[in-house]
C-alpha positions as CSV (number, residue, x, y, z in Angstrom):
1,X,68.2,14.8,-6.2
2,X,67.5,18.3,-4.1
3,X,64.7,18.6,-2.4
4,X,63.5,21.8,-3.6
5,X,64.1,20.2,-7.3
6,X,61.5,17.8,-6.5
7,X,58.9,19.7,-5.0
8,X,59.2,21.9,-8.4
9,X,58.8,19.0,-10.5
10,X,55.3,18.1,-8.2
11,X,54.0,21.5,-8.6
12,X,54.7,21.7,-12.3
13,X,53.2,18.3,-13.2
14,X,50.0,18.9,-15.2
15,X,46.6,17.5,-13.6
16,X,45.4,14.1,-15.1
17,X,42.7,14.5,-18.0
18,X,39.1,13.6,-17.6
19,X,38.7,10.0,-19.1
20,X,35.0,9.7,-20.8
21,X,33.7,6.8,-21.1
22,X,30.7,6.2,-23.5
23,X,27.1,5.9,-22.1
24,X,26.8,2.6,-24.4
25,X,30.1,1.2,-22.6
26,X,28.8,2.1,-19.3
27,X,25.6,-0.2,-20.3
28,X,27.5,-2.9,-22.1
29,X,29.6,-3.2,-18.2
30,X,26.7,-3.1,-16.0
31,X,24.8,-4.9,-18.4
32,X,27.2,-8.3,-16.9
33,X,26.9,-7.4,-13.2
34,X,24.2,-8.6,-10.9
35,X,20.6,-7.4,-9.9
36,X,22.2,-6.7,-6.5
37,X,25.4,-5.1,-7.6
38,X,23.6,-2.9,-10.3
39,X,20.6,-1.8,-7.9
40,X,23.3,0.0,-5.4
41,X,24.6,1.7,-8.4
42,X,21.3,3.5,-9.2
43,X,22.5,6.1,-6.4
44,X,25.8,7.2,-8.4
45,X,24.2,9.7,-9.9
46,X,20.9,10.6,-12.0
47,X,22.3,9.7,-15.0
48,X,23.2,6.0,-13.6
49,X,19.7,5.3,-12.0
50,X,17.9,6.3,-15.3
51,X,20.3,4.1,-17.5
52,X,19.6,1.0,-15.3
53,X,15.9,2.4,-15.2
54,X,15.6,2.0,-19.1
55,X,13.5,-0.6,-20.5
56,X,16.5,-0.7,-23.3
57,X,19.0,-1.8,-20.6
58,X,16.8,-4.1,-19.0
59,X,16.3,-5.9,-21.9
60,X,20.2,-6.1,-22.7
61,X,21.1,-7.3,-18.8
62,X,18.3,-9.7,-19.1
63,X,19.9,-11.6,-22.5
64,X,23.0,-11.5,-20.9
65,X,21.7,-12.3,-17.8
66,X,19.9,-15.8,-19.5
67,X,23.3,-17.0,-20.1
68,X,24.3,-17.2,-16.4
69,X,21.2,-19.4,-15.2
70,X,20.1,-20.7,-12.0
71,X,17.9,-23.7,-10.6
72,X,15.2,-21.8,-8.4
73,X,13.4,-24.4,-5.8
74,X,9.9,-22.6,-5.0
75,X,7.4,-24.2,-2.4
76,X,5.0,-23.4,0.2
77,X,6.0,-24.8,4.0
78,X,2.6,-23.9,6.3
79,X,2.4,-20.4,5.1
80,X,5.3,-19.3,3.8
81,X,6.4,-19.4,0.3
82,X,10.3,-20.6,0.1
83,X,12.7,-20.1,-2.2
84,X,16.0,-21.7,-2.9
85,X,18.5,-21.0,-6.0
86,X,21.0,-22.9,-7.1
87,X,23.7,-21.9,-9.1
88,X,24.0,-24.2,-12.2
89,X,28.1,-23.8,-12.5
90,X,28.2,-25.1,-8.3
91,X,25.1,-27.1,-7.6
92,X,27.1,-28.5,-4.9
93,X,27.4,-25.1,-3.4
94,X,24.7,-24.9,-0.2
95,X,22.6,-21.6,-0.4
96,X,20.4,-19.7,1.9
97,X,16.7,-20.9,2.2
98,X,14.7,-17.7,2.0
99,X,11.5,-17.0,3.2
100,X,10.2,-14.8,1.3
101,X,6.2,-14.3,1.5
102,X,4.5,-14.9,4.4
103,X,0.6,-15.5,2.8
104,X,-1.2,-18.1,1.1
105,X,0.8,-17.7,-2.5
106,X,0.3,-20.5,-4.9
107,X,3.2,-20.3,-7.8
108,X,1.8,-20.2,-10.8
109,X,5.6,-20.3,-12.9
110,X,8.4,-18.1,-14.0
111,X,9.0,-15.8,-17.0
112,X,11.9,-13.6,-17.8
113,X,12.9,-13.6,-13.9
114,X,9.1,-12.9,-12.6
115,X,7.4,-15.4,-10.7
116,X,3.6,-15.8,-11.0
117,X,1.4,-15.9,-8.0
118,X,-2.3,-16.2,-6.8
119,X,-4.0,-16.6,-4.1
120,X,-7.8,-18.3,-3.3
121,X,-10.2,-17.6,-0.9
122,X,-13.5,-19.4,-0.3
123,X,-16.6,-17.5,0.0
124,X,-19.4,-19.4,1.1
125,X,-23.1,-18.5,-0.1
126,X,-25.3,-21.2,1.3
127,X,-25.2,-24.7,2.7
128,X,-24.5,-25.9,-1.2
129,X,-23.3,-22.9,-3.3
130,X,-20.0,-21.3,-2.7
131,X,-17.5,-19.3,-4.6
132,X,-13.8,-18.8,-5.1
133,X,-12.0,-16.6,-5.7
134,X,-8.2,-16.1,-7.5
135,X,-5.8,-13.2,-7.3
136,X,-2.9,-12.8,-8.9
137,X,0.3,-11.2,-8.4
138,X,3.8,-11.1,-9.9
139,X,6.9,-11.5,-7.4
140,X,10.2,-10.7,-8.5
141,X,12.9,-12.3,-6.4
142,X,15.7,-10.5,-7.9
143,X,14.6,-6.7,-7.1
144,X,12.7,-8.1,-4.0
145,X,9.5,-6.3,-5.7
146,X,6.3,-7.9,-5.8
147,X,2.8,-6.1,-7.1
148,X,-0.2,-5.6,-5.1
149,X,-3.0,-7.5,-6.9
150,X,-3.2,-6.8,-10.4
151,X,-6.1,-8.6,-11.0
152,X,-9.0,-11.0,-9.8
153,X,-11.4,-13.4,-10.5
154,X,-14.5,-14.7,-8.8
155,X,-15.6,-18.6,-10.0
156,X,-19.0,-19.5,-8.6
157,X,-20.0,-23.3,-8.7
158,X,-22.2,-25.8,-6.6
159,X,-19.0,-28.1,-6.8
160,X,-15.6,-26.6,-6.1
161,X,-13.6,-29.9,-6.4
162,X,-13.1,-28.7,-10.0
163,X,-10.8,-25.9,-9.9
164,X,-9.1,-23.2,-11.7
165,X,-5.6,-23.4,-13.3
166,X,-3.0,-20.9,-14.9
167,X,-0.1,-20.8,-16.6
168,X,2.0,-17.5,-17.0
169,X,4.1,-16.4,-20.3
170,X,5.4,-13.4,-22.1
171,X,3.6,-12.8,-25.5
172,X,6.4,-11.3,-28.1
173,X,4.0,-9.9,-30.4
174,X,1.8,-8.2,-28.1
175,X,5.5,-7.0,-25.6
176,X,3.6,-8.2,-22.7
177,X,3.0,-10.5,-20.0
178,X,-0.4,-12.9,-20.1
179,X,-1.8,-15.0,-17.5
180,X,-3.9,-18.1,-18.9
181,X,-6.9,-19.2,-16.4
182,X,-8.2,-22.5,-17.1
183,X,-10.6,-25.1,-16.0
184,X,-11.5,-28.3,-17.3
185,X,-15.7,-28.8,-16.6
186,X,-15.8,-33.1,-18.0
187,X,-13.4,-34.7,-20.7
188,X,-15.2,-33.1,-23.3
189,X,-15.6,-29.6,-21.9
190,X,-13.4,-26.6,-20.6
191,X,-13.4,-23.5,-20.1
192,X,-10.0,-20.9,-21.0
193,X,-9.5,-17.2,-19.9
194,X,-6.8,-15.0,-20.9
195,X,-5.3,-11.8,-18.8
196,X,-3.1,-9.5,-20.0
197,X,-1.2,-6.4,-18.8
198,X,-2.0,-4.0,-21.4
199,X,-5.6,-4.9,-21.4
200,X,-8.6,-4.5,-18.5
201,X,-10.5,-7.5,-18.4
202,X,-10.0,-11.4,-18.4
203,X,-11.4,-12.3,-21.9
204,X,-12.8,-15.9,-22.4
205,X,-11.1,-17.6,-25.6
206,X,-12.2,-21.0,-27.3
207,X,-12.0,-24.0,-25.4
208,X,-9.3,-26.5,-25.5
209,X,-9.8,-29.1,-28.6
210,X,-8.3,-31.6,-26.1
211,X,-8.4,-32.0,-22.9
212,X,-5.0,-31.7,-20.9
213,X,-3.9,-34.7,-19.2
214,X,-3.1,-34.1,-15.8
215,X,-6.1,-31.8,-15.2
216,X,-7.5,-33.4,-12.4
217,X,-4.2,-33.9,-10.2
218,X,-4.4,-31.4,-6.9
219,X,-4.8,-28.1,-7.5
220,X,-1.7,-26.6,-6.5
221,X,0.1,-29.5,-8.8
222,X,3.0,-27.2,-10.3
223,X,2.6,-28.7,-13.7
224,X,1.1,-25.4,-15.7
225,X,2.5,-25.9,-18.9
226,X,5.6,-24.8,-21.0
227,X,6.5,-22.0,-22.4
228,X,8.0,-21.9,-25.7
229,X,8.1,-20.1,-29.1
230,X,5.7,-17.7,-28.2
231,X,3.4,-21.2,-27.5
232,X,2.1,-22.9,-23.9
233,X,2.0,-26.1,-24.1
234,X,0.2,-29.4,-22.2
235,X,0.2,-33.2,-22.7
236,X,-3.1,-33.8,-23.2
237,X,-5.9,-36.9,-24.5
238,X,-7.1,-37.3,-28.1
239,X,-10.2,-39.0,-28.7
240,X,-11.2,-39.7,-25.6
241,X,-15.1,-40.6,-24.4
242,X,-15.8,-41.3,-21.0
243,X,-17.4,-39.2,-19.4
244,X,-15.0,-39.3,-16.2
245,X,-11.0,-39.5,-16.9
246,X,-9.2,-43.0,-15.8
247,X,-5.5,-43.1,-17.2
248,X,-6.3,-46.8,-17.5
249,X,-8.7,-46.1,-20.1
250,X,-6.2,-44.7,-22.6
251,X,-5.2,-47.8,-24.6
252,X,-3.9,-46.3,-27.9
253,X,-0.8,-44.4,-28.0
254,X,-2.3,-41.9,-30.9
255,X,-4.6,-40.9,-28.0
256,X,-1.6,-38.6,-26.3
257,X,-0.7,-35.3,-27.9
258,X,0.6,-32.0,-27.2
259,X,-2.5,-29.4,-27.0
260,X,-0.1,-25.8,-28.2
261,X,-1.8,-22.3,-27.9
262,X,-0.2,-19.8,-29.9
263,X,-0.3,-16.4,-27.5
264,X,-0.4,-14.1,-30.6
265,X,-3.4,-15.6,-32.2
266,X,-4.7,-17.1,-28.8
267,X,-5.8,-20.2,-31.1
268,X,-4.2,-23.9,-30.7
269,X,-2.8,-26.7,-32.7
270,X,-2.3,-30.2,-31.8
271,X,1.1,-31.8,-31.9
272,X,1.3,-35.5,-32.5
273,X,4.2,-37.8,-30.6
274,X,7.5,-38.8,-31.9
275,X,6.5,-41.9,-33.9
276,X,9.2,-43.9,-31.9
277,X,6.5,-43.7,-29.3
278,X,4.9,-47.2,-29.7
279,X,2.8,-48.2,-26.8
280,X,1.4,-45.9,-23.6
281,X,3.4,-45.3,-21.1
282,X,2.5,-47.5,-17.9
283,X,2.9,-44.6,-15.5
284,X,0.9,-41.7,-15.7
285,X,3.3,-38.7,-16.9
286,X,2.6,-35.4,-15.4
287,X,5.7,-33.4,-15.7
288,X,7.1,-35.2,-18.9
289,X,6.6,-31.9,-21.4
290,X,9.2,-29.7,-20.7
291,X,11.9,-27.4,-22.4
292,X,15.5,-28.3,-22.4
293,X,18.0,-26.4,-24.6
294,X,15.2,-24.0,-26.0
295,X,13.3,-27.8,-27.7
296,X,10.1,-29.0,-26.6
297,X,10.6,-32.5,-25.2
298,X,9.0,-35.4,-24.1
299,X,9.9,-38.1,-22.2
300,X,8.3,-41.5,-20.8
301,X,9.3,-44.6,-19.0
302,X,9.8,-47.6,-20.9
303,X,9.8,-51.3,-18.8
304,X,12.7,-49.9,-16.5
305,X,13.9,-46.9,-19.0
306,X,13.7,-43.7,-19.4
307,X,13.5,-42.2,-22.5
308,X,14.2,-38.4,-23.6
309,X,12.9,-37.1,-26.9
310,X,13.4,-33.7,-28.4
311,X,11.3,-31.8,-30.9
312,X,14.2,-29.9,-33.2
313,X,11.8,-27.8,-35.3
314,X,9.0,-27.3,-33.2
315,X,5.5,-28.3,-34.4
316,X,7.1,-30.9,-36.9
317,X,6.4,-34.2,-36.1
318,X,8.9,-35.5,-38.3
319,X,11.6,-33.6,-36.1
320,X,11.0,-35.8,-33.0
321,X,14.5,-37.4,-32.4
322,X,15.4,-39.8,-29.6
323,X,18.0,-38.3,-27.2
324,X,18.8,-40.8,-24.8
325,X,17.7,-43.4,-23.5
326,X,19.0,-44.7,-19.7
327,X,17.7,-47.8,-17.9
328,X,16.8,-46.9,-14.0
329,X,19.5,-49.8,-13.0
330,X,22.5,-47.2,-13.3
331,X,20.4,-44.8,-11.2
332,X,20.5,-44.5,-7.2
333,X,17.0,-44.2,-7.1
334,X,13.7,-46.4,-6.1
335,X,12.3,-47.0,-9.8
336,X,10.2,-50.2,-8.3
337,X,8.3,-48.1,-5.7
338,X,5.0,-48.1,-8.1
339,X,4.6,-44.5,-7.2
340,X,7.9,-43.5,-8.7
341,X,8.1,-41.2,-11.7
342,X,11.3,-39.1,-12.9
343,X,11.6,-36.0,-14.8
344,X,14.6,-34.5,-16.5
345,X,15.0,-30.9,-15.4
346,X,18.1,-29.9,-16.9
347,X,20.8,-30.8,-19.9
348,X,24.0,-29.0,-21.1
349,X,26.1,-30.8,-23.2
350,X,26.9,-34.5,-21.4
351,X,25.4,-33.3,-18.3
352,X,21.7,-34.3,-17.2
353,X,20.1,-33.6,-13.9
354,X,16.8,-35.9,-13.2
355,X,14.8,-35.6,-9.9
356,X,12.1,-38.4,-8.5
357,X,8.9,-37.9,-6.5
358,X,9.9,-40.6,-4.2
359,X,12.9,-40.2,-1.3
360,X,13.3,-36.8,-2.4
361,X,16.1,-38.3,-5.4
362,X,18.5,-35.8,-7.2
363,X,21.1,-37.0,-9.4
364,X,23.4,-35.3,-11.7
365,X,24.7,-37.7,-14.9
366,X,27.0,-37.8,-17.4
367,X,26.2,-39.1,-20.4
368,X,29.3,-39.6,-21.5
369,X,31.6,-41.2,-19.3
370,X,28.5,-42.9,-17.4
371,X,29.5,-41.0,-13.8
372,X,26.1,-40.4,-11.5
373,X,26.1,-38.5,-8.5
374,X,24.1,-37.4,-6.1
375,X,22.7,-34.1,-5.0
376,X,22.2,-33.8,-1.8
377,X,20.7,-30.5,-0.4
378,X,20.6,-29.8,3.1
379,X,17.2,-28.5,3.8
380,X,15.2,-28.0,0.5
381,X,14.3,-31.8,-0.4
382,X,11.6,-32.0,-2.8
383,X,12.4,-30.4,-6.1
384,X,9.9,-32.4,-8.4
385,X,7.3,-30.6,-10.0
386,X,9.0,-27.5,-7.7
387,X,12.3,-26.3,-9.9
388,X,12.6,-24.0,-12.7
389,X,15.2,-22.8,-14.5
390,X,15.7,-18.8,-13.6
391,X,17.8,-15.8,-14.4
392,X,17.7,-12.7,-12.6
393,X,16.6,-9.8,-14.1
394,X,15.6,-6.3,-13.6
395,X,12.4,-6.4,-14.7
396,X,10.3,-4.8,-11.9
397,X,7.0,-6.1,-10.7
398,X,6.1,-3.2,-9.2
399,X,6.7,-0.8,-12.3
400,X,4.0,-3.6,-14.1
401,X,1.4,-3.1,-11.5
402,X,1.9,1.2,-11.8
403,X,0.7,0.1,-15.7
404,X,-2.4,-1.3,-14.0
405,X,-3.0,1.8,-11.6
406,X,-3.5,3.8,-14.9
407,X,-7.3,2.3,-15.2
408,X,-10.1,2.9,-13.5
409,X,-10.3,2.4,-10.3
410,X,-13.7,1.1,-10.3
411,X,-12.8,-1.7,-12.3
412,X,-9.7,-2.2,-10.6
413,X,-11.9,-2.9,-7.2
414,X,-14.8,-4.9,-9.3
415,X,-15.1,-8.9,-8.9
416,X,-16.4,-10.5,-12.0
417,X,-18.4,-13.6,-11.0
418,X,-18.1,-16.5,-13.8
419,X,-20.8,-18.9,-13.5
């Protein structure tokens, strides 16, 4: 063909049309990509960094986001807080331990991708009366943004062995987050705070009707209750009445429930055991509530098995049904060390992942064809009581704590002193 033919051809080709894409399509794309990825994007253009900015489309990334979840390790090494995740479709796969805050944090537990933090300091007043007091602060890994203290607490006591508590959640009536402060006084009194973001003050609610079972492990123990349903939840004692707690000295099964406080109503209701449950466990549980496949569940160690129940409906009894049931034999860990206790962290489908407080044990079983493995993770060893299931998310501590900054400053600097 000639030469000059072709360059006519060139000159007379019309210029590609402008392809629009919708706004919603734009969202419904970046709405599968991750916290990273999306947060370079903000500086396409305006329009971009206010669609990613809107609570709208951090609501949608954060569903979608739910689906694709992660196990995050979280523990303090001298002074600095760690964290490790692990993707759930390669836990084989090594990651990066982070160090991420450099202070005395104490986690508190996750929540829609934040993490909950506080921090203690000891004030002392005379030879016999001191103070502490808590701070607490939300961290999220994702967005590297963590708040400044949003709010604090001052507890004043002759004897600080007994210490504070919290437990972190989102309330879905109220569309925010609350942080619930408690301290257990004797078996048969306590004492329950609640914070929330869209109010000022730490408000005292009633005291729990039970009292939670593992209150008087260590103070930084990272059992803090579950969150689901709108609920938190603790394994607790019944109709107990010593005046000092012994596990030894509960001898009837009926004396272990589930203490449930409803975060809409801030009221609580007592959940009895699966009725399967026939004698007291012989160890101590003290992470055995938690929440696998959006169920409460229990489980407990029977002779040299452990056993997995799951609450179907939740807050029926009758809906307690038995999931497994595995004896420690199959499993490569120390079950006769008498301090041994396992948890199970995680179940999808056949797969099960359990972790022991002894020789830093992780397996991963199948409950179908009977195959354990173990987990073995170079630098990050103890995960019990330490790992949560997480999803990133956009949801920005820092844009939280600019809620806060609204108020008065006054209060904001004010230390309350609870007696």
């Amino acid at each position: 063909m000639d030469v000059c033919l072709i360059k006519k051809q060139l000159q007379s080709t019309a210029p590609l049309p402008l392809v629009f894409i919708p706004e919603e399509l734009i969202a419904e794309i970046l709405s599968l990509l991750s916290v990273k990825t999306i947060s370079r994007f903000k500086c396409v253009n305006k329009l971009w960094n206010t669609l990613i900015s809107d609570p709208t489309f951090v609501d949608k990334h954060l569903k979608k986001s739910s689906q694709k979840q992660h196990l995050i390790v979280v523990w303090r090494d001298t002074r600095d807080l760690i964290m490790v995740p692990f993707p759930l479709y390669d836990l084989h796969q090594n990651p990066s331990i982070t160090r991420c805050l450099n202070d005395d944090y104490y986690t508190v537990g996750t929540c829609n991708g934040l993490i909950c933090l506080y921090t203690k300091s000891l004030y002392k007043v005379s030879r016999s009366v001191e103070y502490m007091e808590y701070s607490i602060h939300l961290w999220n890994p994702s967005t590297r943004k963590k708040s400044e203290k949003l709010v604090s607490f001052s507890y004043f006591s002759y004897n600080l062995k007994k210490f504070f508590k919290f437990a972190f959640c989102y309330d879905d009536s109220k569309k925010t987050y609350k942080v619930v402060a408690y301290h257990i006084q004797s078996c048969t009194k306590s004492e329950v705070k609640v914070f929330s973001l869209v109010g000022n003050v730490w408000r005292n609610i009633q005291s729990f009707p039970v009292v939670p079972l593992n209150w008087t492990y260590y103070e930084t123990c990272p059992y803090n209750g579950v969150h689901l349903s709108n609920t938190i939840n603790w394994l607790a004692i019944n109709e107990y009445s010593y005046s000092s707690y012994q596990y030894r000295d509960i001898t009837h099964v009926e004396q272990i429930v589930i203490i449930s406080l409803d975060l809409s109503t801030e009221t609580y209701k007592v959940l009895l055991m699966p009725q399967g449950l026939v004698e007291v466990p012989r160890i101590q549980p003290v992470v055995n509530v938690n929440v696998l496949m959006e169920c409460l569940c229990f489980s407990h160690q029977v002779e040299d098995e452990f056993v997995l129940w799951q609450m179907k409906e939740y807050g029926i009894q009758e809906s307690w049904s038995q999931l497994f049931k595995i004896s420690y034999q199959i499993l490569p860990m120390d079950f006769k060390d008498e301090r041994f206790r396992m948890a199970c962290i995680y179940k999808n489908g056949d797969m099960v992942i359990f972790v022991s407080d002894c020789h830093y044990d992780k397996v991963i079983y199948n409950l179908r064809d009977k195959k354990v493995e173990t987990l073995i993770v170079n630098g990050c060893g103890y995960w019990f009581g330490h790992v949560n299931v997480y999803g990133e998310s956009l949801v920005a501590s820092w844009l939280l704590e600019m809620e806060l900054l609204c108020w008065d400053d006054a209060w904001m600097r004010q230390s309350v002193i609870f007696p």
